[in-house]
Structure formats: C-alpha cells, structure tokens
C-alpha positions in Angstrom: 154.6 71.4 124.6 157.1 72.1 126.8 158.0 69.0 129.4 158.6 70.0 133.0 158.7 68.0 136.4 155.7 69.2 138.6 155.2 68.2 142.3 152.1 69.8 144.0 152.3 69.8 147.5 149.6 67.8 149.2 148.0 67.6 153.0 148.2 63.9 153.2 145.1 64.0 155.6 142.9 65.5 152.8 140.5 63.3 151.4 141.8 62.7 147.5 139.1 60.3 146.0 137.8 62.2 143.8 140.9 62.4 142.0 140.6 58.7 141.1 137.6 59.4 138.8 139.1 62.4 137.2 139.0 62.4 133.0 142.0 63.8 133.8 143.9 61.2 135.4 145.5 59.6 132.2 146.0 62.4 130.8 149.8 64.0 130.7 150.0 66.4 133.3 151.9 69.5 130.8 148.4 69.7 128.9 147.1 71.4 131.8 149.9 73.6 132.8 150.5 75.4 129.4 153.5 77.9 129.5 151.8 81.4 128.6 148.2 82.5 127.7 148.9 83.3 124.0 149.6 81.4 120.8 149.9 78.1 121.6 148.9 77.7 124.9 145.2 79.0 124.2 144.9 76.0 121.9 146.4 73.9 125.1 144.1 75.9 127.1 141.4 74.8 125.6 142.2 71.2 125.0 142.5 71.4 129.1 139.1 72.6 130.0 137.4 70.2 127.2 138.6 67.2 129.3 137.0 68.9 132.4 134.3 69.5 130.8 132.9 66.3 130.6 135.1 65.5 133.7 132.2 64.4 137.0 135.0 65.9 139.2 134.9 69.2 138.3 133.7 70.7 141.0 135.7 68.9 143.3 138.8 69.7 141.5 138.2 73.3 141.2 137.2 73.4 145.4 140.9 71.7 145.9 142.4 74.5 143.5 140.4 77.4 145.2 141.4 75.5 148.5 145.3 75.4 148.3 145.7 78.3 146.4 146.9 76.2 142.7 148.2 79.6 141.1 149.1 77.9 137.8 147.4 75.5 135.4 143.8 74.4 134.4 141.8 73.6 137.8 137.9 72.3 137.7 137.7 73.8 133.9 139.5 77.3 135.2 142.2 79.0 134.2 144.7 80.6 136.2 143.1 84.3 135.7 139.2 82.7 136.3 140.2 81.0 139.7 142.4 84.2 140.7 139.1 85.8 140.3 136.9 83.0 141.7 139.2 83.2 144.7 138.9 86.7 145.9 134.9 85.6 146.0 135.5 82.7 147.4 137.7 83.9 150.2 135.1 86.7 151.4 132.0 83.9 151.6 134.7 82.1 153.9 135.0 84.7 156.1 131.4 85.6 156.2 130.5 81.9 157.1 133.5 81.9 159.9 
C-alpha cells in the first residue's frame, strides 16, 4: 500500500459528529484511497467498503462525499465510479427540490 499525505479540505462550520463514530476512524487513512481499480487495489477496495459496511455512519459519510464532491477514495461504502454515478442523480433531485 502505497503511503501518501492526504488533506481534505473542510468547511469548518459543517457539522462533523458523525465522523466520531465512524468504524473508520482508527483505521489508516491509505486503505481507503487505493491507487488504481485493478490488482491490488480491488482487494483494498474491498477491505474499504467491509469496514463501512458495518460502519452506523454510512450514510452520513456518503452525503459528505456526494456533498463536497470527494472524487477519490471509498465514501459511505462507494467507490469513486458508484458516487460519480450517485452524484449526477443526486445533483438533479437538488435542483428539483431548489
């Protein structure tokens, strides 16, 4: 697993409880940012989404990703190609309820 430094951009105003009961939260970071979607990294892949699986915060987690736009890692039990798609659905019931 390959080791780098990630810093995610966040509103400080945004309400970020849920995050302390995330399975997630001990868990090193670089298990859910795999480099690639072959090999190896659909092992890693699935390692990630079997912690948030059983993760309460799931849904809050993937509502933050689909919120700020998180293009890479494992989200709420996504991958990056499932919330791109999850997006683009989620984006038109925004502007329908606007």
């Amino acid at each position: 697993m390959q080791t780098m430094n990630r810093v995610i951009d966040i509103d400080v105003t945004e309400d970020r409880e849920w995050r302390k009961g995330a399975a997630c939260r001990d868990t090193d970071p670089d298990l859910f940012f795999p480099v690639g979607t072959t090999g190896a990294a659909l092992d890693q892949i699935k390692s990630a989404k079997k912690i948030c699986k059983m993760c309460v915060c799931r849904s809050e987690c993937l509502e933050y990703a689909l919120t700020n736009n998180q293009e890479s890692g494992i989200w709420g039990g996504t991958s990056e190609e499932e919330r791109r798609i999850l997006r683009k659905s989620w984006l038109n019931r925004q502007r329908r309820t606007a």
